[in-house]
C-alpha positions in Angstrom: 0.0 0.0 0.0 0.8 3.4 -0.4 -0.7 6.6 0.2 -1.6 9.7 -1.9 0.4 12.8 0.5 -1.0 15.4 -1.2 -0.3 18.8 -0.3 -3.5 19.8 1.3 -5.0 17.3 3.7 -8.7 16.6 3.4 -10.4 20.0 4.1 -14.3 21.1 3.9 -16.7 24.5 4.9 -20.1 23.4 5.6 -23.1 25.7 6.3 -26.5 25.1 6.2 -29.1 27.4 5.5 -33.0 27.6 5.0 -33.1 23.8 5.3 -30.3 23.9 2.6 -26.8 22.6 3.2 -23.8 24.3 0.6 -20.2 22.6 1.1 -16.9 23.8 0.1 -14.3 21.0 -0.4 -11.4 19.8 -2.2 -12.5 16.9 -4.1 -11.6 15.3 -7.8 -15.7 14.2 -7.3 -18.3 16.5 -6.5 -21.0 14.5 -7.7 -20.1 11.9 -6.2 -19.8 13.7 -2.7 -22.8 15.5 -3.1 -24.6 12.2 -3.5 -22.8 11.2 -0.5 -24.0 14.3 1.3 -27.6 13.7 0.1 -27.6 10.1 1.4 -26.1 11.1 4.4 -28.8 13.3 5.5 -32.2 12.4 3.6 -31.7 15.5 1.0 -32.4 16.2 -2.7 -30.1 17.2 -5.4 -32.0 20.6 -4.9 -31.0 21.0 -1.4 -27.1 20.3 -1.5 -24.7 22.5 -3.5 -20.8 21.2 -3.7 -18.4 24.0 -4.7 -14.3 23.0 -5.3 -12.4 26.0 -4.6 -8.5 25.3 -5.8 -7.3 22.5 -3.9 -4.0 21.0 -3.0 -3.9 18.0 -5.3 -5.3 15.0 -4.7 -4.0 12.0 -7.1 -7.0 9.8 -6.9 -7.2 10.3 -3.3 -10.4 12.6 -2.7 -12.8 11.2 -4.7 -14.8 10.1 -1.0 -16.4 13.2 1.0 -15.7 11.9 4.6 -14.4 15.0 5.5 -17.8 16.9 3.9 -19.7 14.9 5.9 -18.1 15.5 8.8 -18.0 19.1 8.4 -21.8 18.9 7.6 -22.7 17.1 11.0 -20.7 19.5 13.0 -22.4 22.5 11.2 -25.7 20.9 11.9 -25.4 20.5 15.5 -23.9 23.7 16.0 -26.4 25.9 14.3 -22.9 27.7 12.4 -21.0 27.2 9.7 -18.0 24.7 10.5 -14.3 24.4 8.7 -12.8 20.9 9.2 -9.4 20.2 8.3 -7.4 17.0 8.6 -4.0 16.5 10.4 -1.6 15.0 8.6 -1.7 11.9 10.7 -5.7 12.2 10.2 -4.4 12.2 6.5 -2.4 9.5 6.4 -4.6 7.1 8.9 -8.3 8.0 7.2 -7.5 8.7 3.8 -7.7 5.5 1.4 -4.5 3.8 0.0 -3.1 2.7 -3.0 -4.2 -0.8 -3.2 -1.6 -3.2 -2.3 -1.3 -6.9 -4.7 0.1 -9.8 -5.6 1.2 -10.2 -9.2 2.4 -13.7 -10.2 3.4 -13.9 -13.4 4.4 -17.2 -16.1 6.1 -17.4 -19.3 8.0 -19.9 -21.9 9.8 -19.2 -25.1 10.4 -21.5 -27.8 14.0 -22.6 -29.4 14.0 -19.4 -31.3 13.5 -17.3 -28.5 9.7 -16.6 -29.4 7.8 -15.6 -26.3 4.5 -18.9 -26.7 2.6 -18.5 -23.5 1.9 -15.8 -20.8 0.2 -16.4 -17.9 -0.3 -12.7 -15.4 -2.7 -12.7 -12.2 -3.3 -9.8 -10.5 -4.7 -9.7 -6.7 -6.4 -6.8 -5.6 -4.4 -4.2 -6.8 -6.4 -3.6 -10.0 -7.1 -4.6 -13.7 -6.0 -1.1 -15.1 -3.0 -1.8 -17.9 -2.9 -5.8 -16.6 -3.2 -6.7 -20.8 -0.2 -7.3 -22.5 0.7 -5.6 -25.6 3.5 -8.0 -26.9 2.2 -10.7 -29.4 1.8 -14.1 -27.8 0.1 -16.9 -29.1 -1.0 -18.0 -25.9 -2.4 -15.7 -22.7 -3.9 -15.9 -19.4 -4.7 -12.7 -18.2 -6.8 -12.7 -14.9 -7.2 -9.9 -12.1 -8.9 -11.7 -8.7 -10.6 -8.8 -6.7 -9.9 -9.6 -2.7 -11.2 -8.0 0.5 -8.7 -6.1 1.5 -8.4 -5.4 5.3 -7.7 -1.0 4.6 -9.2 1.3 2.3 -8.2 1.3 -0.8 -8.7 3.3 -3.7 -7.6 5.3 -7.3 -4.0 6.8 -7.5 -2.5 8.0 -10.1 -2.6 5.5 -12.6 -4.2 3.1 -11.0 -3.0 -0.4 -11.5 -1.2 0.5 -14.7 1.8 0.8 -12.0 1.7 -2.2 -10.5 0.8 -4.5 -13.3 3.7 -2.6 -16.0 6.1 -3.1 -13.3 6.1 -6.5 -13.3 5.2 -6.9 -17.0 8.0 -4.9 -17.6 10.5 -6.3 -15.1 9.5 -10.0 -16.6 10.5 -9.4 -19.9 13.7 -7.7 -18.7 14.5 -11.0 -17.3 13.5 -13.2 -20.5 16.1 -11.1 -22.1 18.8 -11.5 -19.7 17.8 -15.6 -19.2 18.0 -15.3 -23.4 21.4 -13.2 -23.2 19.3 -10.9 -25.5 19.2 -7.0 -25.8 16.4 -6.6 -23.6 14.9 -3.7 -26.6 15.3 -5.9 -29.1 13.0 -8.5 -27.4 10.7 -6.2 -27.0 10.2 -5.4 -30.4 10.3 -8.5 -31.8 7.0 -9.0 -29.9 5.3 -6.0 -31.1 4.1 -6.5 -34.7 4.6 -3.2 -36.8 1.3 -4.1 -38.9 -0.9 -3.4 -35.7 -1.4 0.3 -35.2 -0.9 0.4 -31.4 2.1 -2.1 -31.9 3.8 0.4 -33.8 2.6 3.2 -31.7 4.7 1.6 -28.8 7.5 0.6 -30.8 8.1 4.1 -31.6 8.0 5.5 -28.4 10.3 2.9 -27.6 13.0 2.7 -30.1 12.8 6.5 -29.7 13.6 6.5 -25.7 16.7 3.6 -27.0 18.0 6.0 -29.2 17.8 9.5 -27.2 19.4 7.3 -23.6 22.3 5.6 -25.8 21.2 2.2 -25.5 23.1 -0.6 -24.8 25.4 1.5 -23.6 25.5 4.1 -20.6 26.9 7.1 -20.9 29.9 5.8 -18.2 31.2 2.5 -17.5 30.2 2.8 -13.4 26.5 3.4 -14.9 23.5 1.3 -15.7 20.6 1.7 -18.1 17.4 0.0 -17.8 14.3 0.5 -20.0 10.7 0.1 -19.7 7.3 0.6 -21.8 3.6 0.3 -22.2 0.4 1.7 -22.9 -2.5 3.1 -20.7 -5.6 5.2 -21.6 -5.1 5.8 -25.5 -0.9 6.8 -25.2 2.2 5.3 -25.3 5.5 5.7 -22.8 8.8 4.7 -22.9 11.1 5.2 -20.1 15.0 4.8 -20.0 16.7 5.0 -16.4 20.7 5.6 -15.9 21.7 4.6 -12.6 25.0 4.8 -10.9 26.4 2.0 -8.0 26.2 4.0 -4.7 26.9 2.7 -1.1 23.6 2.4 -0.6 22.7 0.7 -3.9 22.4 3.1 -6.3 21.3 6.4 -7.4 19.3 7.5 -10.3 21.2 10.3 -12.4 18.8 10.0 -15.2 15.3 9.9 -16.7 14.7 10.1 -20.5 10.7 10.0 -21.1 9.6 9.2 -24.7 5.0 10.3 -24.8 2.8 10.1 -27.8 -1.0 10.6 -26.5 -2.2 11.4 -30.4 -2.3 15.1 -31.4 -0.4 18.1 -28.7 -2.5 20.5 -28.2 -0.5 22.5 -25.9 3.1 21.2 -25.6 4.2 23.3 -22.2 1.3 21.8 -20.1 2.2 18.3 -21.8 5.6 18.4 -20.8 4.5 19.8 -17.4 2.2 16.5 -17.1 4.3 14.1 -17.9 7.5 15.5 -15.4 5.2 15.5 -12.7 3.8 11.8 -13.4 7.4 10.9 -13.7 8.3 12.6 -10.5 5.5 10.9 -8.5 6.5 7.7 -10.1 9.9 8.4 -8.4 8.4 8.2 -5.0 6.8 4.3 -5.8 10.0 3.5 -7.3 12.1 4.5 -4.4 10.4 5.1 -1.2 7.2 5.0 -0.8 5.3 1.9 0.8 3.3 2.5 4.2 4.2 0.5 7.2 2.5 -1.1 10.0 3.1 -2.4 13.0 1.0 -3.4 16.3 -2.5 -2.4 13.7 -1.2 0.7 13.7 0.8 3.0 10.8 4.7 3.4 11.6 5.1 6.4 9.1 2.3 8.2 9.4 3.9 11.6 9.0 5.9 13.8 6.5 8.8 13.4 8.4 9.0 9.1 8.2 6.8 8.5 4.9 9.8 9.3 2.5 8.2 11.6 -0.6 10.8 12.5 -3.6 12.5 15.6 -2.8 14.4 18.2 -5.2 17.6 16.4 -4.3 16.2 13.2 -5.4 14.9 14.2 -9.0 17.6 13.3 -11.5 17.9 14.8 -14.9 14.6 14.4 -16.5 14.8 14.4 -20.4 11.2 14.2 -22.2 10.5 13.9 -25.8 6.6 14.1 -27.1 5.9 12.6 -30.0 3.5 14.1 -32.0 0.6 12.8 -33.9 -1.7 15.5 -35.6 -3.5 12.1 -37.3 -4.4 10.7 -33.6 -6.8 12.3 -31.6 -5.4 13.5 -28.2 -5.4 11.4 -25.2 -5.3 12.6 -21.8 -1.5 13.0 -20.1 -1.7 13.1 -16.4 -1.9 9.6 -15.4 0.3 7.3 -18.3 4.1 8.9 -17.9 3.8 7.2 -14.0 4.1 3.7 -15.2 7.1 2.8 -16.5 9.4 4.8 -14.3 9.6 2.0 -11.9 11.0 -0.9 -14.3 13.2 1.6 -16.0 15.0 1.6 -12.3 14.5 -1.6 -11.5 15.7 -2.9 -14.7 19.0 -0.8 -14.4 19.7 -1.9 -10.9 19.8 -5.5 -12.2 23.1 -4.5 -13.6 24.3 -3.6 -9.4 22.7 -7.0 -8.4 19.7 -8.7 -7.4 16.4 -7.2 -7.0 13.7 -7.8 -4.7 10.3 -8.4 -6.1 8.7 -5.9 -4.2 8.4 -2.4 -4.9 10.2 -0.1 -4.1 13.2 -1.0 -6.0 16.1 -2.9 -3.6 19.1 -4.5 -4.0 19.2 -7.7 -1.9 22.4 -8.8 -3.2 25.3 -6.8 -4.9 27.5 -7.6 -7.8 31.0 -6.0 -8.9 30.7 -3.8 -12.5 31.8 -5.6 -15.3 
């Protein structure tokens, strides 16, 4: 599991007024928290007003109206207008999570290398991005819901992240079992005759090219590379790491987007470095902990968020097709920042399955 952080904690003004009840909240759904509201207290669509004023982010986490209702209940017994706002550990405890999952995944190759069957099951983190897009004759593809013991709910991405990760990180390791370039077994599984195929095979041999794949830019440097396709666009994502006493560090991002037609390249670019920057965090950090039923780092201070001395270079290229129509941006750069890392930091060692990315064992450079 991890959590959302954003800036602003859950907040909400509630006043009623005439039999009439008008809340102002930072929420991604006010539809969906006025219905809430309306349930809540026997009221009609008439009688409930939801206004967002700016808000401080949210990522998929204020899409519930706890904090409306709250604010509502308090105004209502006190006969005045009530502001609520979370504490951060209120934050972190009450908001929802990412969901946590299990991802088990199967494959074989024939003699010729040739990727025949794939077997991926997902459980409970989500569907979202769980189909592959590499040609296999034979597939399993299954995503088992589970009643998870937290709340759980959208981030950024969804699933996408979780189910590209270990796609991703699978095929890396068909490639090195193979002693393959891990690119070039990606392509060979993505048929230029589809349209979507080629879509991600340009974004791909595009991010190979701009990184200086196979080979990093220093020989004490790694490269790793990762790619996939979410809500109508395409990523690529190259990572080059360096070996640190800790593990490693990440001294470089290159981002190759196509999401159709660009409308307005600035806030594009401004999308997809953000993505990629929140990506960092589940790549690195990020992962709530528990102990005794209770959260162990429940505040700014313990739940590790990227900071400026943690972004590396960031290098984006868009890609643009004026014969697409235009996808959405905000959520698809996310998903392929973790197996770019984790791919690279194969070269330091081995891995652990879990995210965030961890060297359990180290190997000398070669």
């Amino acid at each position: 599991y991890s959590a959302h952080v954003p800036l602003e904690p859950r907040a909400a003004v509630a006043e009623w007024s005439g039999g009439k009840l008008t809340v102002w909240t930072g929420t991604q759904r006010p539809f969906g928290v006025r219905a809430e509201l309306m349930s809540a207290f026997s009221l009609g669509a008439s009688q409930v007003r939801v206004i967002v004023p700016d808000m401080g982010s949210g990522y998929g986490g204020k899409h519930t109206g706890e904090q409306a209702i709250e604010a509502a209940r308090l105004a209502k017994a006190s006969g005045r207008p009530v502001k609520l706002v979370y504490r951060r550990d209120e934050e972190f405890a009450w908001g929802y999570f990412r969901p946590g999952g299990v991802i088990d995944v199967r494959a074989a190759v024939d003699a010729n290398g040739q990727l025949v069957s794939w077997e991926f099951e997902n459980w409970n983190s989500g569907a979202s991005g769980l189909a592959t897009p590499y040609r296999i004759a034979n597939t399993r593809e299954l995503f088992q819901a589970a009643d998870s013991p937290l709340r759980q709910g959208s981030y950024r991405g969804l699933a996408a992240t979780a189910n590209h990760y270990a796609r991703e990180m699978h095929m890396d390791a068909i490639a090195r079992a193979l002693g393959v370039d891990a690119v070039e077994f990606r392509l060979k599984h993505l048929d230029a005759s589809r349209p979507e195929s080629a879509r991600l095979r340009a974004v791909l041999t595009a991010a190979a090219g701009k990184v200086g794949w196979p080979r990093p830019s220093r020989p004490d440097r790694a490269l790793g590379i990762g790619c996939g396709t979410e809500k109508g666009s395409y990523v690529a994502t190259a990572a080059e790491l360096s070996k640190s006493e800790t593990g490693f560090k990440v001294e470089r991002l290159v981002v190759v987007f196509e999401c159709g037609a660009i409308v307005n390249p600035d806030g594009l670019r401004n999308q997809v470095e953000g993505a990629v920057v929140q990506g960092l965090g589940g790549a690195l950090f990020e992962s709530v902990r528990f102990a005794g039923g209770r959260i162990e780092n429940g505040t700014m201070r313990s739940y590790r968020v990227p900071r400026f001395s943690d972004v590396p270079a960031i290098e984006v290229v868009l890609l643009d097709r004026k014969d697409l129509p235009s996808a959405g941006a905000g959520e698809t750069p996310i998903v392929c920042v973790a197996p770019a890392i984790g791919s690279a930091a194969r070269t330091f060692g081995k891995v652990a399955d879990e995210l965030p990315v961890t060297l359990v064992s180290r190997a000398a450079l070669t």
